[in-house]
BATI-956875 format. One record per residue: residue number from 0; x, y, z of N, C-alpha, C in turn. Coordinates in nm, 4 decimals, padded with zeros to 6 digits. Layout:
N
SITE    k      n.px      n.py      n.pz     ca.px     ca.py     ca.pz      c.px      c.py      c.pz
SITE  NUM         X         Y         Z         X         Y         Z         X         Y         Z
...
***
This chain:
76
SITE    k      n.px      n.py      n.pz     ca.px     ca.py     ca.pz      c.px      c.py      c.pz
SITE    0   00.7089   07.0889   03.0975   00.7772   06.9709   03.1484   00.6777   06.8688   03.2019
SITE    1   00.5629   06.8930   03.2780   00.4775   06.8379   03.3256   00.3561   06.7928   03.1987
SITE    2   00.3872   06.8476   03.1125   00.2813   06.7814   03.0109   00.3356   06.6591   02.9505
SITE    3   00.4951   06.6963   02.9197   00.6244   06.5997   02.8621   00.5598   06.4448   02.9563
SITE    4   00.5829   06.4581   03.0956   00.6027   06.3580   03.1887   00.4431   06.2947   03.1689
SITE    5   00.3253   06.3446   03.1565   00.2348   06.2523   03.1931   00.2319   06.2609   03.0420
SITE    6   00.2543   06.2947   02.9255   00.2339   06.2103   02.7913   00.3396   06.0763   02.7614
SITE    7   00.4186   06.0783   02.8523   00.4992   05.9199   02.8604   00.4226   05.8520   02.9336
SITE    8   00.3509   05.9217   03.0575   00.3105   05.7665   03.1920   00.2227   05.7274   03.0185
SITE    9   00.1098   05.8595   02.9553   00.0216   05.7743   02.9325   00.0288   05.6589   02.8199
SITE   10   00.1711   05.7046   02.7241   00.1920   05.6009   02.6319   00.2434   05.4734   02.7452
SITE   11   00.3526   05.5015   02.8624   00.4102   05.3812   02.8645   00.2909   05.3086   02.9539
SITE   12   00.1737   05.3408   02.9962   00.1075   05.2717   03.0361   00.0318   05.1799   02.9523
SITE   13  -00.0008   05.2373   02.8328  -00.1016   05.1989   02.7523  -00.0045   05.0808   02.6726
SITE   14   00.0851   05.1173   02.6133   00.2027   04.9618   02.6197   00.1797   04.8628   02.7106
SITE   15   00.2048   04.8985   02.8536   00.1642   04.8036   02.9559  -00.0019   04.7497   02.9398
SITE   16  -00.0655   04.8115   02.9124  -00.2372   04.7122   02.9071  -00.1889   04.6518   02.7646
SITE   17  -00.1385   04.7158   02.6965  -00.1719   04.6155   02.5553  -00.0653   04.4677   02.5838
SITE   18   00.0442   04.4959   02.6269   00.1365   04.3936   02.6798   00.0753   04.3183   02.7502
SITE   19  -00.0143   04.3265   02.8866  -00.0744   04.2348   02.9775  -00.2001   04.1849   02.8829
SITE   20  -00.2532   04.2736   02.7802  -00.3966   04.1667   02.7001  -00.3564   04.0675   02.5965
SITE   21  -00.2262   04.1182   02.5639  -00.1590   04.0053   02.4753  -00.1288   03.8715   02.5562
SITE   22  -00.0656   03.8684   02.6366  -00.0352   03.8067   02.7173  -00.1744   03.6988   02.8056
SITE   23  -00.2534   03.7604   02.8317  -00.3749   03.6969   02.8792  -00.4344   03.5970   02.7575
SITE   24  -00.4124   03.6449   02.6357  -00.5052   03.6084   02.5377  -00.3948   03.4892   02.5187
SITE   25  -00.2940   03.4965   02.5026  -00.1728   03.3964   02.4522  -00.1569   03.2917   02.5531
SITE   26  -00.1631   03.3017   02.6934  -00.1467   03.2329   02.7966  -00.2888   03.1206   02.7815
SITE   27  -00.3870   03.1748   02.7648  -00.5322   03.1146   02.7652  -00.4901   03.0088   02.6530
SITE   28  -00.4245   03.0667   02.5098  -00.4371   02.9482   02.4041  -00.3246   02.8293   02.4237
SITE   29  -00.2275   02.8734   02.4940  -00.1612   02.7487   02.5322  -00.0650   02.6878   02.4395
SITE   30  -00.0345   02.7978   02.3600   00.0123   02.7404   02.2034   00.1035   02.8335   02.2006
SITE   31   00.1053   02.9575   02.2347   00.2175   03.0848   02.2463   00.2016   03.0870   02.3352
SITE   32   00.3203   03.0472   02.4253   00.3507   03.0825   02.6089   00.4880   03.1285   02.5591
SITE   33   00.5423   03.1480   02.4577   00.6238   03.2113   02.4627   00.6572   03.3451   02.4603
SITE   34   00.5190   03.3821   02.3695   00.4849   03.5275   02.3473   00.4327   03.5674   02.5027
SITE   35   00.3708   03.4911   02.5646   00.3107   03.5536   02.6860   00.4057   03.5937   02.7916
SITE   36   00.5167   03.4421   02.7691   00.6041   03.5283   02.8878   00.7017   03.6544   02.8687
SITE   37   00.7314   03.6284   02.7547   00.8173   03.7445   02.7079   00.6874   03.8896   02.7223
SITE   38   00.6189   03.9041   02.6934   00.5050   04.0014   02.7206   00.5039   04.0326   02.8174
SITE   39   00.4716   03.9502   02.9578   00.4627   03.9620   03.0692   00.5950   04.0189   03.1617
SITE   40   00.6886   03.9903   03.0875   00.8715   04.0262   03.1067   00.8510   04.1972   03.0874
SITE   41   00.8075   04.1786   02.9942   00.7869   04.3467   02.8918   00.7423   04.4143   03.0072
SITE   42   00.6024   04.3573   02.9871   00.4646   04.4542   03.1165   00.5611   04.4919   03.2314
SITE   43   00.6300   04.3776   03.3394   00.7049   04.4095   03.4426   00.7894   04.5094   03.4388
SITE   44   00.8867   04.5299   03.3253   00.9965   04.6308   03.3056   00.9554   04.7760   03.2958
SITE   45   00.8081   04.7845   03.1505   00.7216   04.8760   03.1837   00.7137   04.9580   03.2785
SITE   46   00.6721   04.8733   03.3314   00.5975   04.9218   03.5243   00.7527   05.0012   03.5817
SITE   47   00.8371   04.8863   03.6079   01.0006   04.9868   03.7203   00.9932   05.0917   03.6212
SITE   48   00.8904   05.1062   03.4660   01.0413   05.2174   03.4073   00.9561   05.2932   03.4820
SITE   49   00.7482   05.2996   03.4740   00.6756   05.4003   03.5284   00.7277   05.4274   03.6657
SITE   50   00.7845   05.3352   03.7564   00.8170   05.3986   03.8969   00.9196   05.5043   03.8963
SITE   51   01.0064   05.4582   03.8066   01.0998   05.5302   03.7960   01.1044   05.6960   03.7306
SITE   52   00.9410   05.6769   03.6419   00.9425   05.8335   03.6345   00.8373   05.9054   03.7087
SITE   53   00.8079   05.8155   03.8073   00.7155   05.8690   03.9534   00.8288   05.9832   04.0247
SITE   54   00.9493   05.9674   04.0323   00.9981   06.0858   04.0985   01.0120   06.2153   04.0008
SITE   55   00.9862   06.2472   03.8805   00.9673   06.3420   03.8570   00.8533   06.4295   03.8720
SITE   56   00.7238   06.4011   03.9100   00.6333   06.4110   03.9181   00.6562   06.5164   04.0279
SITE   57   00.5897   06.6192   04.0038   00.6653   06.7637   04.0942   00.5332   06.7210   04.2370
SITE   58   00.5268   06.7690   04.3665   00.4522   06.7599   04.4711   00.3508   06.8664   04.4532
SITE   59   00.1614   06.8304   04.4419   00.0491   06.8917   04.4237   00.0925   06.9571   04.5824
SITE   60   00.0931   07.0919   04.5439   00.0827   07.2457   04.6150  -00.0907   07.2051   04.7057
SITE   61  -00.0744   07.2202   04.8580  -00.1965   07.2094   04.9301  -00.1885   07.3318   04.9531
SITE   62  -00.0852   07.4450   04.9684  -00.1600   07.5891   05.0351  -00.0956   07.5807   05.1638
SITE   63  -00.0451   07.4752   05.1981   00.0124   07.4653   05.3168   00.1757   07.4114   05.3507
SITE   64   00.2385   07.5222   05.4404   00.3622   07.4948   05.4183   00.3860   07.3581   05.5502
SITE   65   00.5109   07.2945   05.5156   00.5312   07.1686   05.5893   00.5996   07.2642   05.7430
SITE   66   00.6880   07.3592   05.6845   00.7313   07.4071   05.8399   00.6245   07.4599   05.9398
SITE   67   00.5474   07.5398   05.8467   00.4620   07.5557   05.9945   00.3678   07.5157   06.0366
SITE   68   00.3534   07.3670   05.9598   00.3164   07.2135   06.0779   00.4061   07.2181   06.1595
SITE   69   00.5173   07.1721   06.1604   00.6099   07.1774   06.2477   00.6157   07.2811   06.3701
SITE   70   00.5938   07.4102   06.3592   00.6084   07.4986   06.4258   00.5108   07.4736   06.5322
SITE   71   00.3900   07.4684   06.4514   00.2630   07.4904   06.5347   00.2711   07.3614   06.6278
SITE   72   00.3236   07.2178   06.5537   00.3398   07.1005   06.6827   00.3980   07.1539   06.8147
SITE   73   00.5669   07.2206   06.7779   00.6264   07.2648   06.8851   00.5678   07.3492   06.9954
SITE   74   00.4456   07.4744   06.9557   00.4159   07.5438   07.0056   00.3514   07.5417   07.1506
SITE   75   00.2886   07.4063   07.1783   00.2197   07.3456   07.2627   00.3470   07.3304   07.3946
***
């Protein structure tokens, strides 16, 4: 499942750079601002979809449990 999830960030990221270099290159010529903004529309949507598959992203295991932080605060 975790291989599934970061072989999307890395395509839908890599969409997103090619979307923002299109866009840079098109904006500069001044002749397609249409392609740029629609690109730049793209890149943005991109991005919420990557936030949006930021919550699957399971929590890196430290070895340490959260309750007995807690415990040990109280202990004092």
């Amino acid at each position: 499942m975790l291989v599934a999830i970061i072989s999307v960030y890395i395509l839908l990221v890599s969409l997103q750079m090619w979307l923002l270099f299109g866009t840079i290159n098109k904006a500069l010529d001044k002749e397609n601002l249409d392609f740029a903004t629609y690109s730049a529309i793209g890149s943005v949507i991109i991005f919420l979809c990557t936030l949006f598959f930021l919550r699957y992203v399971p929590d890196i295991p430290t070895g340490q449990n959260k309750k007995s932080e807690d415990e040990n605060d109280n202990a004092y």
